[in-house]
VODO-638451 format. One line per field, with one value per residue (C-alpha): residue number from 1; residue in three letters; chain; z, y, x. Coordinates in pm, 1 decimal, m for minus. Example, Ala and Ser with C-alpha at 12.3 -4.5 7.8 and 13.67 -1.06 7.14 Angstrom:
BEGIN
n	1	2
res	ALA	SER
chain	A	A
zz	780.0	714.0
yy	m450.0	m106.0
xx	1230.0	1367.0
***
This chain:
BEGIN
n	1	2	3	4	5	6	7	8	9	10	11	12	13	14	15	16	17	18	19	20	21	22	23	24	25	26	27	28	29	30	31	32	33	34	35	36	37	38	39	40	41	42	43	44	45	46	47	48	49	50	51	52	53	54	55	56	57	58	59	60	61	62	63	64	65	66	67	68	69	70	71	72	73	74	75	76	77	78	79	80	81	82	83	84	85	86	87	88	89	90	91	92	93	94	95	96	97	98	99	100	101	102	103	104	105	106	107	108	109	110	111	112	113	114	115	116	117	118	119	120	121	122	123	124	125	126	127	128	129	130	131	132	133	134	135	136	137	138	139	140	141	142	143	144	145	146	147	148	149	150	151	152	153	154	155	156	157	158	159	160	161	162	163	164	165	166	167	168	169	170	171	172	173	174	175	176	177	178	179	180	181	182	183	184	185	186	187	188	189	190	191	192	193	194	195	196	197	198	199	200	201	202	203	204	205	206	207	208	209	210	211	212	213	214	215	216	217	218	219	220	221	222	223	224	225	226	227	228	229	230	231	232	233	234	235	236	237	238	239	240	241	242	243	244	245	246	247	248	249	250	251	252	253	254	255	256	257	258	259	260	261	262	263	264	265	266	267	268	269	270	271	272	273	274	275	276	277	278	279	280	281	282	283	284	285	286	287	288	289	290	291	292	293	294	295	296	297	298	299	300	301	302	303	304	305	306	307	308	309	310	311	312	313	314	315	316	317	318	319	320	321	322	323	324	325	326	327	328	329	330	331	332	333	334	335	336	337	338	339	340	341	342	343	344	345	346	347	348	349	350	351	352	353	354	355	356	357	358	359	360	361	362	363	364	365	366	367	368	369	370	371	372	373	374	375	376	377	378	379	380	381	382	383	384	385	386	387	388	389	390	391	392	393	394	395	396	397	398	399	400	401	402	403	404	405	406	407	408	409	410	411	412	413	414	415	416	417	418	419	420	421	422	423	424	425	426	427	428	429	430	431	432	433	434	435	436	437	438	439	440	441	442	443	444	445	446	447	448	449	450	451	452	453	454	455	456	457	458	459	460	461	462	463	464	465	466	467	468	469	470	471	472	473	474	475	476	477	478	479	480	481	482	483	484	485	486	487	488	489	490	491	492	493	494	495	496
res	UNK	UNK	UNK	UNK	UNK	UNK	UNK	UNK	UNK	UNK	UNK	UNK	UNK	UNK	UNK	UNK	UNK	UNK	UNK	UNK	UNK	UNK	UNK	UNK	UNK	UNK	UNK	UNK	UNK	UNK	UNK	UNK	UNK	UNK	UNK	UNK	UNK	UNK	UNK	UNK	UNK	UNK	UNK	UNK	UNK	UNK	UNK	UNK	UNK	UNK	UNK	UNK	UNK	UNK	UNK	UNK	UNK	UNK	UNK	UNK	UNK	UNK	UNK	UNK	UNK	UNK	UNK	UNK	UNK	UNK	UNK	UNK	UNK	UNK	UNK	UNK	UNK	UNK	UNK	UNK	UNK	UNK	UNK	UNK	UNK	UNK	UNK	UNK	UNK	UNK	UNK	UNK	UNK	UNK	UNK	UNK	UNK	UNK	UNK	UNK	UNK	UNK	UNK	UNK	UNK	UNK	UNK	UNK	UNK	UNK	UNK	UNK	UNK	UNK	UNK	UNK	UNK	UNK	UNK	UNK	UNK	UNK	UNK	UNK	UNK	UNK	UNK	UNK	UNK	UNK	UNK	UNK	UNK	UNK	UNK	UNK	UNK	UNK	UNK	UNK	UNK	UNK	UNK	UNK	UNK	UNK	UNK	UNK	UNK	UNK	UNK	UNK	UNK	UNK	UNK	UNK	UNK	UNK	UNK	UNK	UNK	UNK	UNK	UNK	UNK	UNK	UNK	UNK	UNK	UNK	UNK	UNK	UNK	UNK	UNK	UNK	UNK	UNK	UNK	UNK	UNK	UNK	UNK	UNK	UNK	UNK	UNK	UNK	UNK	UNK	UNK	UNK	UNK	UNK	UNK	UNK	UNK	UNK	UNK	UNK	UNK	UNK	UNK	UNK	UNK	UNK	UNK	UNK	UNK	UNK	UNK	UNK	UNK	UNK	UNK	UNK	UNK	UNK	UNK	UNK	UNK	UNK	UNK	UNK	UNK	UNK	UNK	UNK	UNK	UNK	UNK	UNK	UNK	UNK	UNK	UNK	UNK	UNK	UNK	UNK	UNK	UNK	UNK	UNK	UNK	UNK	UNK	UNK	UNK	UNK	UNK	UNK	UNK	UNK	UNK	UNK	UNK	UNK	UNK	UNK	UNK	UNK	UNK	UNK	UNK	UNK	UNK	UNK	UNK	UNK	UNK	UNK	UNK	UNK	UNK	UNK	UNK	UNK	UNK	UNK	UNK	UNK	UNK	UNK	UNK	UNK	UNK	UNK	UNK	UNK	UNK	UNK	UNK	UNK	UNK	UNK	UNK	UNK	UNK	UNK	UNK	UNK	UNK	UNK	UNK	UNK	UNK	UNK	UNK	UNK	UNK	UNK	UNK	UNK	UNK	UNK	UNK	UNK	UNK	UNK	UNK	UNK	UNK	UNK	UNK	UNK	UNK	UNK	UNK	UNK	UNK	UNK	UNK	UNK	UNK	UNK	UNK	UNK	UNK	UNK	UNK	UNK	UNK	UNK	UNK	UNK	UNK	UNK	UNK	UNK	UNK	UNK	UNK	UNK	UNK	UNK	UNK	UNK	UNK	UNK	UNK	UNK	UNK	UNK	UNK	UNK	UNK	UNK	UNK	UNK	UNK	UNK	UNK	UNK	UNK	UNK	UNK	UNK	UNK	UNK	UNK	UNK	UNK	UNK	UNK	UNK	UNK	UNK	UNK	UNK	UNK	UNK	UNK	UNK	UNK	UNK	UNK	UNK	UNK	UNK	UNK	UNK	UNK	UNK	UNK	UNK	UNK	UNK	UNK	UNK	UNK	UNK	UNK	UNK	UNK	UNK	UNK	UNK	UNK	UNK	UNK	UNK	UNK	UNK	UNK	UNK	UNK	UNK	UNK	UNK	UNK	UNK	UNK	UNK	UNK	UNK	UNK	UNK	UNK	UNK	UNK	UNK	UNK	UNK	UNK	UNK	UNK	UNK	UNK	UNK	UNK	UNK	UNK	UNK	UNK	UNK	UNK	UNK	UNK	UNK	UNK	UNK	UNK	UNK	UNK	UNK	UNK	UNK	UNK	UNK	UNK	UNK	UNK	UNK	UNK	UNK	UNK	UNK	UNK	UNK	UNK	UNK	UNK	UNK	UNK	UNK	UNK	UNK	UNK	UNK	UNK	UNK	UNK	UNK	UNK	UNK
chain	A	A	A	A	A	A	A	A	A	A	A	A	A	A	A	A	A	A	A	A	A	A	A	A	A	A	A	A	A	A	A	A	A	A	A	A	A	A	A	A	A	A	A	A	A	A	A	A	A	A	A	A	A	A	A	A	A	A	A	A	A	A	A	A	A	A	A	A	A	A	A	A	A	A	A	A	A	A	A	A	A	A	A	A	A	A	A	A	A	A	A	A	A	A	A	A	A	A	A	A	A	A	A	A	A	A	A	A	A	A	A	A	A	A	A	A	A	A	A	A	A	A	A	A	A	A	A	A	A	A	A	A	A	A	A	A	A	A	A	A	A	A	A	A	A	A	A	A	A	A	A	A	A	A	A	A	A	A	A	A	A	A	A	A	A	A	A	A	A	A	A	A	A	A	A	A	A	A	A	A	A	A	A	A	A	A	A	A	A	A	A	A	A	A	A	A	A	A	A	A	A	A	A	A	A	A	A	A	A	A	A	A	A	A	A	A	A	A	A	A	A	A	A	A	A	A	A	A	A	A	A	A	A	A	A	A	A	A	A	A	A	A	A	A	A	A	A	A	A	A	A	A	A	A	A	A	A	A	A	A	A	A	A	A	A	A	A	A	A	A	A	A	A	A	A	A	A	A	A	A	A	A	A	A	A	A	A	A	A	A	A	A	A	A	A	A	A	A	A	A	A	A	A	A	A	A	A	A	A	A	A	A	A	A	A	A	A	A	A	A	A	A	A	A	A	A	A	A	A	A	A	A	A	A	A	A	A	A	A	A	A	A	A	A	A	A	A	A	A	A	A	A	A	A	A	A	A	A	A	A	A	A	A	A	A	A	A	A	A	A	A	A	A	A	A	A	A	A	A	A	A	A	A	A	A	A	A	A	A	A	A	A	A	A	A	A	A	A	A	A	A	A	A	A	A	A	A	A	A	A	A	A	A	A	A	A	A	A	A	A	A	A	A	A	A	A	A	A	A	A	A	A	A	A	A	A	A	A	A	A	A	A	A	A	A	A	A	A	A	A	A	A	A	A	A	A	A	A	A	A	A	A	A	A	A	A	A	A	A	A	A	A	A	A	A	A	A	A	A	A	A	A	A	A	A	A	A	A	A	A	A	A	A	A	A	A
zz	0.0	m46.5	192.3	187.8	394.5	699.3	659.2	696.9	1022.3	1130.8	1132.5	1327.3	1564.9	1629.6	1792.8	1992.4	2132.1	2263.9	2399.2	2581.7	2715.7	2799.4	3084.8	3187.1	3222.1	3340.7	3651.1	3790.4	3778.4	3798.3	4135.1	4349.4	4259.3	4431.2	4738.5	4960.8	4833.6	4872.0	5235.2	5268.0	5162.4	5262.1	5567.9	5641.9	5633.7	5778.7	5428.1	5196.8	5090.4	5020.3	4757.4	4538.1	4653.2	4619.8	4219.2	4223.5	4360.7	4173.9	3867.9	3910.4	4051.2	3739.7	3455.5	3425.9	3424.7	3162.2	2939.2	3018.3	2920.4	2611.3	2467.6	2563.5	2453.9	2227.8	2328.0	2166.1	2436.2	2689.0	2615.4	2601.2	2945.0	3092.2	2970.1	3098.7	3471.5	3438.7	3334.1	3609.3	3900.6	3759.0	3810.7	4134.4	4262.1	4188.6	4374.3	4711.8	4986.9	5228.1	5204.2	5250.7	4970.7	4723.5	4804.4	4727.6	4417.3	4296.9	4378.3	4157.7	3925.6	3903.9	3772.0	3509.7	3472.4	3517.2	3185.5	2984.6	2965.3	2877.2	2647.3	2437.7	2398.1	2303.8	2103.4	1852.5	1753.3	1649.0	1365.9	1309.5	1102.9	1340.9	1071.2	1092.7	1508.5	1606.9	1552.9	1708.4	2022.7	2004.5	1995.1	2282.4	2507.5	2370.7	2554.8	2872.1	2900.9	2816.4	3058.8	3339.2	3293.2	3212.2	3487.0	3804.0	3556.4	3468.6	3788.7	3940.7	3660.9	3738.6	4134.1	4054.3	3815.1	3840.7	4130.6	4207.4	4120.7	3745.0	3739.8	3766.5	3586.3	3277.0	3173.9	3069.8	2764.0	2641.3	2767.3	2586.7	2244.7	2243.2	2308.8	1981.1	1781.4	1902.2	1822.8	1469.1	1358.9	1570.6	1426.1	1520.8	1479.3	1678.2	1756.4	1928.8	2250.0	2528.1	2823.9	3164.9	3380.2	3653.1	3972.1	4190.2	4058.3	4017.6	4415.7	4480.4	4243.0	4393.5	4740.9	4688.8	4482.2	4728.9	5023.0	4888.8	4802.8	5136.2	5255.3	5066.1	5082.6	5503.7	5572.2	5764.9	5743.3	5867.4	6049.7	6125.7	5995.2	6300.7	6342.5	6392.3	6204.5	5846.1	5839.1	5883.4	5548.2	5438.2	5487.9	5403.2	5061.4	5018.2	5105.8	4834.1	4550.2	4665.9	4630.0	4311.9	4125.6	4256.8	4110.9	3737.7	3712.3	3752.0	3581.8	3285.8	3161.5	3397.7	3396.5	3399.1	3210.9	3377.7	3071.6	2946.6	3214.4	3062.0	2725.3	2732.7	2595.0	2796.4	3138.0	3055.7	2901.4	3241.0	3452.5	3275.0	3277.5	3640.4	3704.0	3495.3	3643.7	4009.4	3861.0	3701.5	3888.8	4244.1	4141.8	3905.9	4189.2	4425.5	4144.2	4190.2	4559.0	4530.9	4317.4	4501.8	4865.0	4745.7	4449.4	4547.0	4220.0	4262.6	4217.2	3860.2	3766.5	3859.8	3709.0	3366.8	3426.3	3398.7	3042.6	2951.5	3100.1	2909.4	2615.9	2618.3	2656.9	2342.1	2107.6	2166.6	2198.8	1800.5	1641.7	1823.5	1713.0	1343.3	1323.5	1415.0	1186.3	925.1	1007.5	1200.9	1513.8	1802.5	2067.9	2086.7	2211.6	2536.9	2592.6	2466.9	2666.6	2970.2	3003.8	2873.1	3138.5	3461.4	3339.7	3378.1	3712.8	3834.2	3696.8	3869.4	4166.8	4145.6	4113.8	4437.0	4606.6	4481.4	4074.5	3798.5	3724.1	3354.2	3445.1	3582.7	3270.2	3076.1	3285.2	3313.4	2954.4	2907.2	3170.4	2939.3	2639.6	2798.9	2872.2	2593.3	2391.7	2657.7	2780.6	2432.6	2275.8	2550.4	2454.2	2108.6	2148.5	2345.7	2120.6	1812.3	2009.1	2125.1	1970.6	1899.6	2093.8	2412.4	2314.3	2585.4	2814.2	2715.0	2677.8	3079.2	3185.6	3113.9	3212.6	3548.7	3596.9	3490.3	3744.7	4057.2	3997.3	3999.7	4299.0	4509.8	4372.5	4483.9	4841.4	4871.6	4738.8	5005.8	5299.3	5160.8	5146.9	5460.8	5618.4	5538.8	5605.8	5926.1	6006.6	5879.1	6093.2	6406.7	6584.2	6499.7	6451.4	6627.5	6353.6	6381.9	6235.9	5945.0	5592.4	5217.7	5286.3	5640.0	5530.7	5270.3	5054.9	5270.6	5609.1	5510.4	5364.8	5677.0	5900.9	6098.4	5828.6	6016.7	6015.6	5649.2	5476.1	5657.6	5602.1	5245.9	5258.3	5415.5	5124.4	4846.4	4972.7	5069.3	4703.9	4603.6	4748.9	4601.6	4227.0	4277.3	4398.1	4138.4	3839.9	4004.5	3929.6	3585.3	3553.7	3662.6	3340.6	3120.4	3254.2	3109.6	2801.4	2660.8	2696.2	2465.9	2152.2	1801.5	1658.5	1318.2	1299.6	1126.7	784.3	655.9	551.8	816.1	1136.4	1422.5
yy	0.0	353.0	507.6	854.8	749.0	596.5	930.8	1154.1	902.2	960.0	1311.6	1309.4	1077.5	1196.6	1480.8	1285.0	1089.7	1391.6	1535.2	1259.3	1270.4	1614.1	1547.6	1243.8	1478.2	1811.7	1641.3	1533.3	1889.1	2129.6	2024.6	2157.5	2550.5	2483.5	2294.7	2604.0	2693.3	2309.3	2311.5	2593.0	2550.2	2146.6	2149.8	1864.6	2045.9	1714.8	1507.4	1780.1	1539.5	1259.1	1456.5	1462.6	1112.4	882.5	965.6	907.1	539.6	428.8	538.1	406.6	89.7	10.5	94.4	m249.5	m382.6	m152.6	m248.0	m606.9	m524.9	m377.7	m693.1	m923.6	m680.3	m480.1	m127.3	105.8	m37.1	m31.3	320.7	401.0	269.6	380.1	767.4	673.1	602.2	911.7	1132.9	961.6	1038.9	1421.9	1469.6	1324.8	1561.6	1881.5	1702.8	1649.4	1783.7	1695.2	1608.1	1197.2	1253.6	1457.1	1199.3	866.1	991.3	1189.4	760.2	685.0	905.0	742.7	432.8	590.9	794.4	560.7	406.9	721.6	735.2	411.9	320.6	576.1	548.5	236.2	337.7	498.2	155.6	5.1	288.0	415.6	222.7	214.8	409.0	702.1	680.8	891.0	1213.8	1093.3	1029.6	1350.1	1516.4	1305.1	1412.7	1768.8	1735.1	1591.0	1879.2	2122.8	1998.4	2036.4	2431.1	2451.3	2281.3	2484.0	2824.6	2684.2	2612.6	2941.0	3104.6	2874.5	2913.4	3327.7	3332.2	3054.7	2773.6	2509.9	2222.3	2386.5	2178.0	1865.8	1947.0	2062.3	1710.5	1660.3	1836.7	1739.3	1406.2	1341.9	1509.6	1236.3	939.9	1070.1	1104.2	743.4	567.2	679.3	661.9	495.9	126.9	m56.8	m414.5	m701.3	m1065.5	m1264.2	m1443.7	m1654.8	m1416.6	m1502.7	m1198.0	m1281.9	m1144.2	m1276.1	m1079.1	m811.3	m753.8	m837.7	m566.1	m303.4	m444.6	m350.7	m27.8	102.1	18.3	162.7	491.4	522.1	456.4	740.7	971.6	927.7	903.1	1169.6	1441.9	1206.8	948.3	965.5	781.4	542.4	494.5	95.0	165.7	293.3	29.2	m219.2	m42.4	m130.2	m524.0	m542.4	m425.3	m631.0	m930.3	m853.5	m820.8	m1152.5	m1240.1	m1067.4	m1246.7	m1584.3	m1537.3	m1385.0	m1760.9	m1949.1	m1738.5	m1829.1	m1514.0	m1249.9	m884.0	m807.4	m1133.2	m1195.7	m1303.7	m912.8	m769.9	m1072.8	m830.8	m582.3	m309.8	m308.5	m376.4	m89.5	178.8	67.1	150.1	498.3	562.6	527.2	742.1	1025.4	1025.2	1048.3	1340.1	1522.4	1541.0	1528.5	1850.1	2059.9	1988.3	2205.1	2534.5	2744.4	2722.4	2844.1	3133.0	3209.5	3194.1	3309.9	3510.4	3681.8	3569.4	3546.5	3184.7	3282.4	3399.3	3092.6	2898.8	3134.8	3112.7	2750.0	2789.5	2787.9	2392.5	2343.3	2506.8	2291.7	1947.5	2091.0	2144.2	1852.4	1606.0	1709.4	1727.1	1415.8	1280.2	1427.3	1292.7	921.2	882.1	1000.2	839.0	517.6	501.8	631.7	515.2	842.6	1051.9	905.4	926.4	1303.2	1394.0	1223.1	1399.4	1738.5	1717.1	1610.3	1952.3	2140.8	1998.4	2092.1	2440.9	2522.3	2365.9	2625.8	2957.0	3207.6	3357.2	3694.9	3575.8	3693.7	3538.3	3460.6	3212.4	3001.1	3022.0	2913.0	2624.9	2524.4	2553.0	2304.8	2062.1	2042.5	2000.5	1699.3	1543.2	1582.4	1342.2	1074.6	1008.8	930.0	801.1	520.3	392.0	407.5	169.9	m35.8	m100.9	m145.1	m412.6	m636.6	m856.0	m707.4	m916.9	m766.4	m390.5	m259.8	m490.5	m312.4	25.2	12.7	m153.5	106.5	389.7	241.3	216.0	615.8	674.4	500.2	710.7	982.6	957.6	811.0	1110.0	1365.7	1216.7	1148.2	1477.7	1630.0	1519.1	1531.4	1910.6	1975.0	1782.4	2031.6	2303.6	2167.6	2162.7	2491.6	2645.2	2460.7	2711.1	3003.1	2804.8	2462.0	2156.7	2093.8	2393.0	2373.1	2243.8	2303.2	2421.0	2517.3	2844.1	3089.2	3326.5	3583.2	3447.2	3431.1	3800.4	3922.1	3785.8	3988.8	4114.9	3910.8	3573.4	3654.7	3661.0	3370.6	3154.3	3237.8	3127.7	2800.5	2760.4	2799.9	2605.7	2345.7	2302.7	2334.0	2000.9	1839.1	1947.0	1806.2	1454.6	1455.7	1546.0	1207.1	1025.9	1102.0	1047.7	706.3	676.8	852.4	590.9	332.7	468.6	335.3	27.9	47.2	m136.7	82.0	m129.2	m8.3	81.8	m163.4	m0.4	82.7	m275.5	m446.2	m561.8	m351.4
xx	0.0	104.7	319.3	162.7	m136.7	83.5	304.3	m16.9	m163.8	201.0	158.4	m146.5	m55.1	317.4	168.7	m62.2	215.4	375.4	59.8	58.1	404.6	350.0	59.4	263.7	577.4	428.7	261.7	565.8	583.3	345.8	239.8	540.2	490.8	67.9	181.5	166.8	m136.3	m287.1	m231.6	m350.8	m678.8	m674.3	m439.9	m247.6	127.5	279.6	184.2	286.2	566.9	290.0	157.0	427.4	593.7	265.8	230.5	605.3	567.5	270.4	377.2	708.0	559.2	361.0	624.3	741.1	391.9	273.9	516.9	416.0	78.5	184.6	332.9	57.1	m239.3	m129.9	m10.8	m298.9	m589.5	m292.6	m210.6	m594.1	m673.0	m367.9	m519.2	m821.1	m688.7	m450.2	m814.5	m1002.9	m778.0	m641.3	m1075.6	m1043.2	m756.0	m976.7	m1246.4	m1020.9	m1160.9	m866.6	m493.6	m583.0	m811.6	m554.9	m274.0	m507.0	m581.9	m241.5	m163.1	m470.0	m318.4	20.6	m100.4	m235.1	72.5	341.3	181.2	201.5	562.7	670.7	414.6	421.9	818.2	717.3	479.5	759.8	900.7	509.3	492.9	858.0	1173.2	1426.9	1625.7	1412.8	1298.6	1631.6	1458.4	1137.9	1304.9	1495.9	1142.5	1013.7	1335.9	1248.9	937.6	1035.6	1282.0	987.3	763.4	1037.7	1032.5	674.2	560.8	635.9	526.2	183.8	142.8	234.6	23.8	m322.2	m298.1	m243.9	m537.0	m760.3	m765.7	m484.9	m797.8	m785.9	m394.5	m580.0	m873.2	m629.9	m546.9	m947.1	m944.5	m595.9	m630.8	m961.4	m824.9	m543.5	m789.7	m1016.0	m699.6	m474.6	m852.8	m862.8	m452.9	m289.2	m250.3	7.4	111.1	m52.2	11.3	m266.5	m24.1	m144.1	m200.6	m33.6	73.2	334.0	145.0	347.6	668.0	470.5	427.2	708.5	874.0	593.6	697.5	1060.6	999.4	766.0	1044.5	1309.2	1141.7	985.2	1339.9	1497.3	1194.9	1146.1	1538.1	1670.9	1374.0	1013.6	1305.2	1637.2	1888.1	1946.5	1569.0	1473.6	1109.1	1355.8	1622.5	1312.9	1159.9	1497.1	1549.9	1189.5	1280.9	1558.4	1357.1	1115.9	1445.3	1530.2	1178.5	1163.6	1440.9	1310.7	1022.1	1083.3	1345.8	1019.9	719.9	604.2	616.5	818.8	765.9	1132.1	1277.3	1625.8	1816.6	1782.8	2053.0	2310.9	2216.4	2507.3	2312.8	1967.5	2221.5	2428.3	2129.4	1942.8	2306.7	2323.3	2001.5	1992.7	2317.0	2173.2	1840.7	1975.4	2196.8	1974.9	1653.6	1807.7	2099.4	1804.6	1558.0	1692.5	1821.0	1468.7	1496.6	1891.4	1789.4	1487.2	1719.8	2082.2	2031.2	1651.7	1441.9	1096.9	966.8	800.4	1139.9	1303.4	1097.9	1175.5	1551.6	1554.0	1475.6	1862.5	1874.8	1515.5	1667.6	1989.4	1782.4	1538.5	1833.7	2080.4	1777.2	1646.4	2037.3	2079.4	1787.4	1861.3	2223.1	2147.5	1872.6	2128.5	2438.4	2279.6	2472.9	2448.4	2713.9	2902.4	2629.4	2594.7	2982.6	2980.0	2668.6	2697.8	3123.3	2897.7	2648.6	2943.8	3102.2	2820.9	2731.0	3101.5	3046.9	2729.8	2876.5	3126.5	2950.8	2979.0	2703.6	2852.6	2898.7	2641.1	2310.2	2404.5	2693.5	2427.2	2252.0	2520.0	2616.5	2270.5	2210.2	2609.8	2372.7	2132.7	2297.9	2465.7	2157.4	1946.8	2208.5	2141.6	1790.1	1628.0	1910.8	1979.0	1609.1	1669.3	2014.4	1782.8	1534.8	1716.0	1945.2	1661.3	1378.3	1066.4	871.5	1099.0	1090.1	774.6	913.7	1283.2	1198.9	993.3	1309.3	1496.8	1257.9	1194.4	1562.6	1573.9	1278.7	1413.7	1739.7	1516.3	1328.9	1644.2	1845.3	1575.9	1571.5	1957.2	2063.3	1805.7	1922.2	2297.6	2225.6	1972.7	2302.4	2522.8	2349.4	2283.8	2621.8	2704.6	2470.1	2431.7	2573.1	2293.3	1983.0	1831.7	1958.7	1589.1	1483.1	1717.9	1624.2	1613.9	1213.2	1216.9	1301.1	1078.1	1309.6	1082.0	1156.5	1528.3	1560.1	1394.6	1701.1	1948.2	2232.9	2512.1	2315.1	2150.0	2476.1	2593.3	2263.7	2339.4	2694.8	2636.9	2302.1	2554.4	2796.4	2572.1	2456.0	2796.4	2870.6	2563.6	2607.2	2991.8	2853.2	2588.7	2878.2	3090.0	2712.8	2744.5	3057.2	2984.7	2751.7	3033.2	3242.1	2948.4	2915.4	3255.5	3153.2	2824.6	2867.3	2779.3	2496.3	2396.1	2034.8	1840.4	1688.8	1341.1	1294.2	1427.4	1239.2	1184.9
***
């Protein structure tokens, strides 16, 4: 049949696909800038954390599952229900009428969400050569580095001018509009298989996941570090690895199949993904708050001067993206941006309180030029290295890898920093009362002059020390990258 036809469905549904990635992307987002707000209106201050951390764990808890489900059903009614969830619980979250409310269904949410992501990378290899599905992941990373600057400024603007509910009820419309348009183009191929989903491994993985991110999440701010209750969390979770592997060498049909880590490429995308992920979300995660403390920008206008990292992750993601497809290989980009993005991370660890706001700029914009050469490209290499019957299965693999480093870098990073700013101030102020939040950029510009430029001090420096642990992280994954083998991508005509 003619080609035009699945170019034009291509067209249509491309920008579906993104849509889609978008609302899966912005609402890891757009939350943080209405938390104040939330509580306000809901109460609750002691589960502000939850709100944020329960759409983290389920969606990270169902990645692998998803992409399960997209192999043994087909990945168009996968994607569909998992919109449908996502839709369902955003409706519920304007509903709330109290924090245990909000955080049950920001969790309902997440299992919607969690499907989002994965499937529609997947998504990519159903309709797109693997010749040709360079730029289309460059796009995709594009838009993941989009939503991480749009996010806390759409959120800002709704709470300013319309009600915190309206960044729920947002996803309706959009949501809705991609459901019409994935029923009517998006067609991709389907093999009837005998269902049997590996339960068993599947709470056991959920077990662990949940464990270890209520480990990193609750350590050292809700527990401290020498609390019996938190190492419990711990052992628990390593019960349920032990539990998990046992399990996927006798199912039928694993979620996780163990004979992909002894395949050199998905072990080693799912290694750097992780690195780069606990780099770049637990270092960037903490930049508004520096610039809203040190430097005195208002939180819409640190949310605008992240556009240089957003900017950085656009362009490098669609060259990237551009150059593979035309060339067919793709090993160096990982290597180049993952050494790109550890020298940007040792720059912005370097800037003084008293430097200029456009250095961070720049080095935030070198960050995110590193980065935008590895997210999308390390599912690409995956998917072009393994069978097609493996790539959902693959492709969630190495997302949930990228999302654990995530949330453990978030946590980690935290309490590295609340650490030392602990100890660079125990002398003024009660360790107790010291944290990366404990303090509003209003409560801190209203201190004494002596103890405000020293609070500021010990801030920078405090950061310092995480962005120069996060740049050893990805150095880690630089370190990784060498080790990738250059498979040529497989042509037009060949099998995905």
């Amino acid at each position: 049949m003619a080609p035009v036809p699945q170019q034009v469905s291509l067209r249509i549904l491309f920008p579906a696909l993104m849509l889609v990635m978008l609302l899966a992307a912005l609402d890891q987002t757009i939350v943080s800038t209405a938390l104040p707000t939330i509580v306000g209106e809901l109460g609750g201050l002691n589960q502000l954390s939850w709100v944020v951390t329960a759409y983290l764990l389920t969606s990270t808890v169902v990645v692998p599952l998803y992409g399960k489900f997209g192999d043994l059903y087909g990945r168009k009614i996968v994607l569909q229900t998992a919109i449908t969830i996502f839709l369902i619980g955003s409706v519920l979250c304007g509903l709330a009428q109290d924090m245990t409310m909000l955080i049950l269904m920001r969790a309902l949410q997440g299992l919607g969400g969690g499907g989002l992501l994965v499937i529609t990378m997947a998504a990519i290899g159903d309709v797109v050569p693997p010749a040709d599905r360079g730029r289309y992941q460059g796009l995709f990373g594009g838009v993941f580095g989009l939503a991480t600057v749009v996010g806390p400024l759409l959120g800002g603007f709704m709470v300013d001018h319309l009600t915190w509910r309206w960044i729920f009820y947002v996803n309706l419309p959009l949501g809705i509009l991609c459901l019409v348009v994935i029923a009517a183009v998006f067609h991709p191929h389907t093999r009837h298989v005998k269902h049997a989903i590996d339960w068993f491994g599947a709470g056991f993985l959920a077990t662990a996941l949940s464990c270890l991110i209520l480990f990193t999440t609750e350590g050292g701010t809700q527990m401290p570090w020498d609390s019996f209750a938190l190492w419990t969390i711990l052992f628990m979770g390593l019960v349920a690895v032990a539990g998990f592997i046992y399990e996927e060498r006798i199912a039928s049909e694993p979620i996780i199949p163990l004979h992909l880590f002894r395949h050199r490429t998905f072990l080693l995308c799912s290694l750097i993904g992780f690195f780069v992920g606990t780099a770049l979300f637990g270092s960037t995660t903490y930049l508004p708050l520096y610039l809203q403390v040190v430097k005195g920008v208002s939180p819409t206008g640190a949310g605008l001067q992240l556009l240089p990292l957003m900017g950085g992750v656009l362009v490098s993601s669609i060259v990237a993206g551009r150059i593979i497809s035309r060339i067919g290989r793709y090993r160096m980009f990982p290597i180049i941006g993952t050494f790109i993005g550890a020298v940007g991370l040792v720059l912005l660890g370097s800037v003084a309180d008293t430097d200029p706001l456009y250095l961070i700029y720049v080095y935030a914009g070198i960050l995110g030029l590193g980065i935008g050469m590895v997210m999308q490209v390390l599912i690409l290499a995956t998917q072009n290295s393994l069978d097609i019957k493996y790539m959902g299965v693959a492709t969630s693999g190495v997302t949930l890898f990228r999302s654990i480093g995530g949330s453990v870098g978030v946590s980690v990073f935290g309490a590295l920093f609340t650490q030392g700013l602990q100890s660079r101030m125990k002398d003024d102020i009660p360790a107790s009362q010291v944290g990366p939040r404990t303090f509003s950029p209003e409560m801190v510009a209203k201190m004494p002059p002596a103890l405000h430029e020293k609070f500021i001090h010990a801030f920078g420096a405090s950061l310092h020390l995480v962005y120069h642990v996060a740049a050893v992280v990805v150095f880690l994954g630089f370190c990784l990258a060498w080790f990738l083998r250059d498979v040529p991508l497989r042509g037009k005509g060949a099998k995905a």
